[in-house]
C-alpha positions as CSV (number, residue, x, y, z in Angstrom):
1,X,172.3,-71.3,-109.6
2,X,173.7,-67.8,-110.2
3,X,172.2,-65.6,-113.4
4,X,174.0,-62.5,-114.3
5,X,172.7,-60.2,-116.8
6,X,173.6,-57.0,-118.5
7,X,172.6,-53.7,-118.6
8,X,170.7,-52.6,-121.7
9,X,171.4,-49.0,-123.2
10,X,169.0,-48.3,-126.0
11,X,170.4,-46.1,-128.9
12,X,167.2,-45.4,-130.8
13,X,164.3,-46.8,-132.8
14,X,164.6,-46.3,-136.7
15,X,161.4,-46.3,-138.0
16,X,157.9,-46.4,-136.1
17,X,155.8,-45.8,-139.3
18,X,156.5,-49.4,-140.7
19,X,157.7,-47.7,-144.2
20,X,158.8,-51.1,-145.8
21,X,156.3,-52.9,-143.8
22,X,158.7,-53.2,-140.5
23,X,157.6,-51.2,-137.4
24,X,160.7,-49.6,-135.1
25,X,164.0,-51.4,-135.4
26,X,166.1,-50.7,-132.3
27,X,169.9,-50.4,-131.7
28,X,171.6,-51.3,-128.7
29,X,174.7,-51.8,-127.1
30,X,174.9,-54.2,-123.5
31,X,176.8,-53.1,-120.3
32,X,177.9,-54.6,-117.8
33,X,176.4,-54.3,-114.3
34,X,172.7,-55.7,-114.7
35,X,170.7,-58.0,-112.3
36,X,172.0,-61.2,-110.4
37,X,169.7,-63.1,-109.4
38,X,169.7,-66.6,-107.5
39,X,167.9,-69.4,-108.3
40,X,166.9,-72.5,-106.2
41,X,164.3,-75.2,-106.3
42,X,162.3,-75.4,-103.2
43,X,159.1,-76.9,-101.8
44,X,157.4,-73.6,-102.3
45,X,157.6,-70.2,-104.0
46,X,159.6,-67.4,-102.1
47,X,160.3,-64.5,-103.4
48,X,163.6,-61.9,-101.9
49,X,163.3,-58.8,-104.0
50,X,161.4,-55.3,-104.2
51,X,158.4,-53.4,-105.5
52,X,157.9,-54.3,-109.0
53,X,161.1,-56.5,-109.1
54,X,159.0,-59.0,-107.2
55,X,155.9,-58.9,-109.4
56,X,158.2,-59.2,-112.5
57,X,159.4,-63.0,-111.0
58,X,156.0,-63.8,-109.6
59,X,154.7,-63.1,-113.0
60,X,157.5,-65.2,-114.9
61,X,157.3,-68.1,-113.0
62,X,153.4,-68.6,-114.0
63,X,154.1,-68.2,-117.3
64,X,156.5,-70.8,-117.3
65,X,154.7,-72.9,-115.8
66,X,151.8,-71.9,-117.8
67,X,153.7,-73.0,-121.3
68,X,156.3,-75.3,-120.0
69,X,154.9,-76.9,-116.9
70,X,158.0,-75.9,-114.6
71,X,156.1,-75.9,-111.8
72,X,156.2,-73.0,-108.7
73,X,158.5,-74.2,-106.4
74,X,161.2,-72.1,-106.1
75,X,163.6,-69.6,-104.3
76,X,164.4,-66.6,-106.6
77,X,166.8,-64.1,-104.7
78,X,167.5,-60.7,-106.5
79,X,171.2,-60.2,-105.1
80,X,171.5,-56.8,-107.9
81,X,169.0,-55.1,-109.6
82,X,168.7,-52.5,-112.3
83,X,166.9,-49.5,-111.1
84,X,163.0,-49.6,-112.4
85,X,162.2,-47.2,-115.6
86,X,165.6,-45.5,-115.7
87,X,165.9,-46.5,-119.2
88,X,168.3,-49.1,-118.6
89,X,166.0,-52.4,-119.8
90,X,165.4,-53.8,-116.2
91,X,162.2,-55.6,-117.1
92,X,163.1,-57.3,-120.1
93,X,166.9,-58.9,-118.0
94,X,165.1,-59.5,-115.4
95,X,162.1,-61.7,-116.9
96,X,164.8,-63.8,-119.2
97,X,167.3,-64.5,-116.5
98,X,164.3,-65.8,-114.1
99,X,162.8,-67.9,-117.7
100,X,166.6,-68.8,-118.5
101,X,167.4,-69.8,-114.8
102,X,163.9,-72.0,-114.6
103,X,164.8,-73.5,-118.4
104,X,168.1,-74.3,-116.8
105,X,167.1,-76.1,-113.8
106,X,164.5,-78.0,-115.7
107,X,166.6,-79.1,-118.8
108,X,164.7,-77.8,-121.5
109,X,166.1,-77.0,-124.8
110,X,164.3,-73.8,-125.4
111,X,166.2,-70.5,-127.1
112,X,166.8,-67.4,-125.0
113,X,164.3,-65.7,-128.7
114,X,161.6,-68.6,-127.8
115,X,161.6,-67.6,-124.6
116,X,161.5,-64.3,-125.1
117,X,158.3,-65.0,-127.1
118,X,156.8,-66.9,-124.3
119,X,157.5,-63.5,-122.1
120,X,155.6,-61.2,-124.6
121,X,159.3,-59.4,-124.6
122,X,160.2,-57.6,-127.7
123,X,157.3,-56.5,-128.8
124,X,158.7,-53.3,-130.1
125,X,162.0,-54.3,-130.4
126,X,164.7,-56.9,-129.7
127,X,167.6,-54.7,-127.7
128,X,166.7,-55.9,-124.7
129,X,166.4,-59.2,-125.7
130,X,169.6,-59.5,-127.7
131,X,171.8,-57.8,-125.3
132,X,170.7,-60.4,-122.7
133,X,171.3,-63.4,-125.4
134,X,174.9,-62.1,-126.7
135,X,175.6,-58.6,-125.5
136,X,178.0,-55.9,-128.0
137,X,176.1,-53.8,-130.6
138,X,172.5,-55.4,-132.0
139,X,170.8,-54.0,-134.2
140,X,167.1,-55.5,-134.9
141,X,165.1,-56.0,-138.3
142,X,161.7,-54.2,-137.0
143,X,158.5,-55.8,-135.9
144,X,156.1,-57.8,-138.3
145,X,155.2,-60.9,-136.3
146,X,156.0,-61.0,-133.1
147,X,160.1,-61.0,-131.8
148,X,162.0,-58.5,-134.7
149,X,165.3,-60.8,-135.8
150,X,168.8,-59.9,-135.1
151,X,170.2,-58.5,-138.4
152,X,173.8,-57.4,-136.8
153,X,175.6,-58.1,-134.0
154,X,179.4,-56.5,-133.4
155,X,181.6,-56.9,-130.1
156,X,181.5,-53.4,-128.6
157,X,185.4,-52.1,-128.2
158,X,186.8,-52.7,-125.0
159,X,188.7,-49.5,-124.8
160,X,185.5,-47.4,-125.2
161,X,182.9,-47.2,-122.5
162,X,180.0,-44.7,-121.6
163,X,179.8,-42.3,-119.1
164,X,176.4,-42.8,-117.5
165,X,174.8,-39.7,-115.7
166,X,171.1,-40.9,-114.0
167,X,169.6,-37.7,-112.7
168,X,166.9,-37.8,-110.0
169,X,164.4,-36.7,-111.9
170,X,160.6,-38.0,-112.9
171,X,161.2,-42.0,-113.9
172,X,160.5,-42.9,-117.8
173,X,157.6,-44.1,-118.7
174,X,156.4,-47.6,-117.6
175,X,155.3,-50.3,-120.5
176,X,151.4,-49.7,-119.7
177,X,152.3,-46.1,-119.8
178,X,154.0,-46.3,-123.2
179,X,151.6,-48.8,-124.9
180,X,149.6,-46.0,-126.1
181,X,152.3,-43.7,-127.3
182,X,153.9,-47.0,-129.5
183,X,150.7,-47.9,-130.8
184,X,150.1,-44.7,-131.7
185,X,153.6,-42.9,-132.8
186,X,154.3,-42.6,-136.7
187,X,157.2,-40.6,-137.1
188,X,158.6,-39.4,-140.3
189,X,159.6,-41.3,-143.4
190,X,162.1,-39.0,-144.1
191,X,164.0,-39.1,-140.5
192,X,163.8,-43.0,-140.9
193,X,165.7,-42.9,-143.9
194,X,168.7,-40.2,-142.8
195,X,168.7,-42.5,-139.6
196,X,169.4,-45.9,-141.8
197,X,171.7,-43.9,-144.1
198,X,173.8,-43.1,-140.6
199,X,173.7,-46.4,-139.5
200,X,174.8,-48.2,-142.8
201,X,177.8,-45.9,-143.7
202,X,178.4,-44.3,-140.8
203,X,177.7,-45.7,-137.7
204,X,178.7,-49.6,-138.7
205,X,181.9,-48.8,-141.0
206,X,183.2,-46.7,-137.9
207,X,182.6,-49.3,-135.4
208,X,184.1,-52.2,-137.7
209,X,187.5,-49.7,-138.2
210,X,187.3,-49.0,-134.4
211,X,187.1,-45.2,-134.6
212,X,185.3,-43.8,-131.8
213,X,185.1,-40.2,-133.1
214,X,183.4,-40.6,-136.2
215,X,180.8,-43.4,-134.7
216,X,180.1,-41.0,-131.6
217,X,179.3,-38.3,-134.5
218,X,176.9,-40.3,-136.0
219,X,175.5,-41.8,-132.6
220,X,174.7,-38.1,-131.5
221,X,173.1,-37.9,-135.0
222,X,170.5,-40.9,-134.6
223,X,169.6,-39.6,-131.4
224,X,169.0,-35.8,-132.9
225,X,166.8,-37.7,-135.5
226,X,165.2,-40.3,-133.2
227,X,164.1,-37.6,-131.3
228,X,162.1,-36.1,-133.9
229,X,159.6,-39.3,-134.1
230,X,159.0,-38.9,-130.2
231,X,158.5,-35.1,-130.3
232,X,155.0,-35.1,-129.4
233,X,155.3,-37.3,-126.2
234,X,158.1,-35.7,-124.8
235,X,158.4,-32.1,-125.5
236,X,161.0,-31.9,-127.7
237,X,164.2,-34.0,-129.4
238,X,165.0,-34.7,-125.6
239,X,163.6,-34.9,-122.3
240,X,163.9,-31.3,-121.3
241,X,164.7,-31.8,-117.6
242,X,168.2,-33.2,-118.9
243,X,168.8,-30.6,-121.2
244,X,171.4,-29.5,-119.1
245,X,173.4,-32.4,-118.5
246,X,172.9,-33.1,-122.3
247,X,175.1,-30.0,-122.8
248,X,178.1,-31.1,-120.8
249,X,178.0,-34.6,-122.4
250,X,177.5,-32.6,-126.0
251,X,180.6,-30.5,-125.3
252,X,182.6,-33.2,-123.5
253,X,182.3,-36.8,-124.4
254,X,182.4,-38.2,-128.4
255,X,178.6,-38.7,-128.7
256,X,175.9,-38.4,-126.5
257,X,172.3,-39.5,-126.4
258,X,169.0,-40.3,-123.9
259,X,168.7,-44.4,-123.2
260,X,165.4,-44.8,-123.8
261,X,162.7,-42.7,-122.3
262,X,165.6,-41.6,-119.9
263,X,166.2,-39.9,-117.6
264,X,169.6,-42.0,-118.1
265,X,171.4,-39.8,-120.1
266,X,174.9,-41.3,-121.8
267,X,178.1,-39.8,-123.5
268,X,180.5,-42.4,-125.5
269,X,184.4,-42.2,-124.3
270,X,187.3,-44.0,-123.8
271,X,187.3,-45.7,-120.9
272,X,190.9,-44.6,-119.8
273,X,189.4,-41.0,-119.6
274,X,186.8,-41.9,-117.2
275,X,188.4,-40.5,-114.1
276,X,188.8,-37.4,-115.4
277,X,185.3,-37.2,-116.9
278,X,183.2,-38.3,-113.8
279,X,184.8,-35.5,-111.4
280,X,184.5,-33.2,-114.2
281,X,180.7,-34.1,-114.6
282,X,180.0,-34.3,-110.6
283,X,181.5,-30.6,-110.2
284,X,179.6,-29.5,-113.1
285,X,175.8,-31.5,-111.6
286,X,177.1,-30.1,-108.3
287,X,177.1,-26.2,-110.1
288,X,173.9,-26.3,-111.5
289,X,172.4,-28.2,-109.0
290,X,171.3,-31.6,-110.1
291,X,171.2,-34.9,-108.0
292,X,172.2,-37.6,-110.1
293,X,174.7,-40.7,-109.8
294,X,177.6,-40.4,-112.5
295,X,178.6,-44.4,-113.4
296,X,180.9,-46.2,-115.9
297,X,179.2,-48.1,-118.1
298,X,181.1,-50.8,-119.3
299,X,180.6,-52.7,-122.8
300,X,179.5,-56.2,-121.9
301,X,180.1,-59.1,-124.9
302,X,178.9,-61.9,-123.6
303,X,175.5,-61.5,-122.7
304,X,174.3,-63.1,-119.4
305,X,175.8,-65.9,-118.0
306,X,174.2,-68.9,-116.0
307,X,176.6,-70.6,-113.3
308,X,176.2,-73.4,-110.7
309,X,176.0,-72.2,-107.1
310,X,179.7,-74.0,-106.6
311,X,181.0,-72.6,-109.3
312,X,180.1,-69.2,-108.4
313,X,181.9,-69.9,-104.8
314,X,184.7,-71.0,-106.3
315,X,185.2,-67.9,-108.7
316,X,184.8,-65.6,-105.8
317,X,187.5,-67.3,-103.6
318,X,190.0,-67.4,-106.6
319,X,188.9,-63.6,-106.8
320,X,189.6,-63.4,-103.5
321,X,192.7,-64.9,-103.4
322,X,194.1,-63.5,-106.1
């Protein structure tokens, strides 16, 4: 059995000071180019992946067992991976497409949500967790008890993509290294309210009416004012060691942002003009001296996918002979 997941980019948390009684509320849009990940019964467990990646399925595969009595036995091969604490949701695809793989093989009729639940994933938000269940543009309701619910959901246009720029720079922070900034965090009831206001009639309107210029104005918005709440923790709107490439993306791409606690920064374009913007962007890293790999990022709308070993062989050799 084959799992393919996508790549999560986080575009911001709304409200960490539970104003209306609803902590956070993320937005996020999936990509394609996530794990994929092969999964076989066996008389044993064997594990082929790296560093954490392997303590991540070790870890998943107890607490199916634990809640679901799935048993151990298994060959889990991590054929791609999402780089660890880039700010591009690696943890959260990688536990569900090891818990969806397992529910798979066993026949249970569980929900990728209950098993997020299971996971402990989404505990301060659902991005990841939607983007792996149906990918495009989810927005979450907020925490109150336990896995926030999915309040919108949009396919992401196919013409626009993101250039990616992942500097070589300090990693974000892991989850036991942000449990005490999220527990702790309050932001500003004022920023919370200009962020909804941008999302309801701006950012939404322009992504229903396909116009790219007006959502990437209101995108680079949210991420100005998301900023603010995390201040404190990271020295400003932004990381400051990717101030610099924040620039070129300000001045050359329709909106630009920070996935996460970066470094991954993003700008929003048209995927026809990627060409040009990726040499542009390597010249201008290469000028100022910064190591970092420049990617597409693709919108992915399907969430991950779950195939049959033979039907993933037979995919590739119609590839192939195509």
């Amino acid at each position: 059995m084959i799992i393919r997941t996508p790549r999560r980019l986080h575009l911001g948390l709304i409200d960490p000071s539970a104003t209306l009684g609803r902590r956070f509320g993320s937005l996020g849009v999936a990509l394609e180019g996530g794990y994929e990940i092969k999964l076989i019964e066996s008389d044993g467990l064997e594990i082929i992946a790296e560093g954490e990646d392997r303590d991540t399925v070790e870890a998943v595969v107890r607490r199916m067992n634990s809640a679901y009595e799935t048993g151990v036995n298994y060959i889990v091969e991590v054929r791609r991976a999402i780089p660890r604490h880039v700010g591009l949701g690696s943890t959260t695809q990688l536990s569900l497409a090891v818990a969806a793989g397992i529910a798979k093989l066993r026949n249970l009729k569980v929900s990728i949500e209950e098993l997020a639940r299971v996971l402990g994933r989404g505990r301060n938000g659902g991005a990841g967790v939607y983007s792996f269940a149906y990918g495009g543009f989810v927005i979450d309701g907020g925490v109150r008890n336990g896995l926030p619910p999915l309040i919108f959901r949009e396919n992401f246009p196919e013409e626009w993509a993101f250039l990616l720029v992942i500097p070589e720079l300090k990693p974000g922070l892991d989850e036991e290294e942000e449990k005490p900034v999220m527990a702790s965090v309050t932001g500003r009831a004022d920023v919370a309210m200009e962020i909804s206001h941008r999302i309801l009639l701006g950012l939404l309107p322009a992504l229903k009416e396909r116009d790219v210029k007006t959502f990437g104005e209101h995108l680079s918005a949210i991420q100005r004012l998301v900023g603010k709440h995390f201040e404190p923790y990271q020295g400003g709107e932004f990381r400051e060691d990717v101030k610099l490439v924040l620039d070129f993306l300000a001045e050359k791409t329709y909106g630009h942002g920070q996935s996460s606690w970066g470094p991954t920064v993003y700008g929003l374009i048209l995927r026809s003009d990627f060409g040009r913007l990726s040499a542009e962007a390597r010249d201008y890293l290469r000028e100022h001296g910064i190591k970092a790999k420049v990617e597409l990022g693709l919108p992915n709308n399907t969430g991950a996918e779950i195939i049959g070993e033979s039907a993933f062989l037979e995919r590739l050799i119609r590839s192939v002979g195509g």
